[in-house]
N, C-alpha and C positions, 0 to 999 in steps of 0.2 A: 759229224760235227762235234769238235772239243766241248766236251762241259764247262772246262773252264780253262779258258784262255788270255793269254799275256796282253793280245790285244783287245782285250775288250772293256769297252769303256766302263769305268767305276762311277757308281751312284750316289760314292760320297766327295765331300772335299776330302784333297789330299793334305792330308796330318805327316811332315816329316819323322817327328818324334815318335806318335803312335807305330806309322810303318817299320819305323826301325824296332822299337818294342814287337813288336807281331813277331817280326822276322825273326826275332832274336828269339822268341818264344816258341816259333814252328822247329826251330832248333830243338829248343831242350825240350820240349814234349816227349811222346811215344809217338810215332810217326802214326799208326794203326790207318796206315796204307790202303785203298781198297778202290776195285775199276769199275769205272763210271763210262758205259758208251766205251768200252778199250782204250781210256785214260786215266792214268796214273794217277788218284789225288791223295792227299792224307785227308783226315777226315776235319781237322782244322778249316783246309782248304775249303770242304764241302760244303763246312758252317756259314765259312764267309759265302760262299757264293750264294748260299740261302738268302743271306741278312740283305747281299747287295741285289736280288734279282728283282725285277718290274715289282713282281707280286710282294716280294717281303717289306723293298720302302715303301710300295704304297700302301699296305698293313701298318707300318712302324710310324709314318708320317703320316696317318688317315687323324682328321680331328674328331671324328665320329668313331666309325669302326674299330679302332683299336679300344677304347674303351667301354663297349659295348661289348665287342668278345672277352673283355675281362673278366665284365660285369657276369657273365653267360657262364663263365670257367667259375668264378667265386661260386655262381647260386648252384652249379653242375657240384661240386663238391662240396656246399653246405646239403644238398639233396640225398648226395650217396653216402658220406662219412656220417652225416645225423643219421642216417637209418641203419646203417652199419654199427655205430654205438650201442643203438638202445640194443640193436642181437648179442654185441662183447658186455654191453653188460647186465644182460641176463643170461649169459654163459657164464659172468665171473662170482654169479649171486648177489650182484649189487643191484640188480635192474629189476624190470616191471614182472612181479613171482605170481599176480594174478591168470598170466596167460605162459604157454611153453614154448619153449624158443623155438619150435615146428609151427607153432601158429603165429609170433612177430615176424616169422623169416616170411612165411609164406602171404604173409600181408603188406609186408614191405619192398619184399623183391621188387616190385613193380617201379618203385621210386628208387631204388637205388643201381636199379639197371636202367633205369633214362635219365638217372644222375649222370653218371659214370660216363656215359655214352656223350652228353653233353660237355662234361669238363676233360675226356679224352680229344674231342675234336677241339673243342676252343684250345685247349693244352696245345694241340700239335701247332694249330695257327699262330697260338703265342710264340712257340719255340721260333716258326719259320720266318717271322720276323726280327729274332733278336740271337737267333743261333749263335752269331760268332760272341756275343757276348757270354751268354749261357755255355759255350764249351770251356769258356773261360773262368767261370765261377766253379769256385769247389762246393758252394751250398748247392749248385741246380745239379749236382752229382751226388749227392747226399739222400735228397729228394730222391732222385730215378733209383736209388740202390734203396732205401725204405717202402717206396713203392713196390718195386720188384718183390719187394720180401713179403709183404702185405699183399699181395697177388698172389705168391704162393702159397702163404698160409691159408689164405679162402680156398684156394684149391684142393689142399691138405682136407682144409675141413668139409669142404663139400663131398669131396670124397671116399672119406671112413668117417663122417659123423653123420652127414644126412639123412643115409637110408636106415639109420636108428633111432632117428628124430620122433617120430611118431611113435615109438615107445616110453619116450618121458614123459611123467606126471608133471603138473605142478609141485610137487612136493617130495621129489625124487631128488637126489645128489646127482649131479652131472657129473659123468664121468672126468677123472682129473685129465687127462688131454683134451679135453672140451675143454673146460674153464681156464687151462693153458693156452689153448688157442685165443680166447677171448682175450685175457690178457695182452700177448703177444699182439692184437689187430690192435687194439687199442695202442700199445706201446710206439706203432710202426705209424699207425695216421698221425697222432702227435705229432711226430716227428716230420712224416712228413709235409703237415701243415705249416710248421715252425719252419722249414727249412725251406719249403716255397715260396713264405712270406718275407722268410730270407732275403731268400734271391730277389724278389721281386722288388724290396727298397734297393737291396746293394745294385742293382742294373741302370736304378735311376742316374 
């Protein structure tokens, strides 16, 4: 069965103007093509078919649910980036110099991996109800590419800084790609807070 097919009925009203703008925009995009079930779609298409499917207007139109999963996505990522800060910044020597960043990490991990894990699922929910909008903004692409960065940098640091964690004093200089990294987390959540908050007025 086609994923997404000519004949199938649409879950919005039909907008002349919008559909000609769409069209005219699947045009000049980058097609970045990709098979679905052995058909053809660009990924545009795929957005759309997210935003119009049972599950995404009834997400999108929900009077309850959609602002509960937001509400769930905002505290998922006030849980993980607050706990993620105080570690960048007592990596960058700005933060809390009574305890070592092997003891905030290791006492926070907890809240910032059921952060994360919260504002990743609400995140994907929110995307699969407003997809075609969201592939449409250049801030919700700004966001995924700070993101991404900010993924790799934790990555980076967890593994060539962590298994020397337990060697810092309090009162010890971190090493300078340590407090480089700190920086850097920090640089990239800003951003990508700014740039979510972005998106999330401009979709209005």
């Amino acid at each position: 069965m086609a994923l997404i097919s000519p004949t199938q009925p649409s879950h919005r009203v039909a907008d002349p103007v919008f559909d000609s703008k769409a069209a005219h925009l699947t045009e000049t995009l980058p097609r970045n093509d990709a098979f679905f079930f052995g058909v053809r779609v660009t990924l545009y298409q795929f957005c759309q078919f997210l935003s119009d499917s049972h599950f995404g207007t009834a997400l999108r139109e929900s009077q309850y649910i959609f602002p509960i999963i937001e509400s769930i996505h905002v505290l998922g990522l006030a849980a993980s980036v607050g706990a993620i800060v105080l570690l960048d910044l007592r990596l960058t020597g700005l933060g809390i110099r009574s305890a070592t960043p092997g003891q905030i990490m290791s006492q926070l991990k907890p809240w910032y991996l059921t952060g994360f894990a919260a504002m990743f699922v609400s995140g994907v929910l929110l995307f699969w109800a407003e997809a075609e909008k969201c592939y449409r903004s250049p801030t919700f692409r700004w966001k995924l590419l700070f993101l991404l960065l900010a993924g790799v940098n934790a990555l980076w640091y967890e593994r060539k800084y962590v298994p020397k964690m337990h060697a810092w004093s309090r009162t010890s200089l971190l090493p300078a790609g340590a407090r480089l990294i700190g920086w850097f987390s920090l640089t990239c959540w800003t951003l990508v807070i700014g740039f979510g908050r972005w998106t999330a007025y401009g979709l209005r």
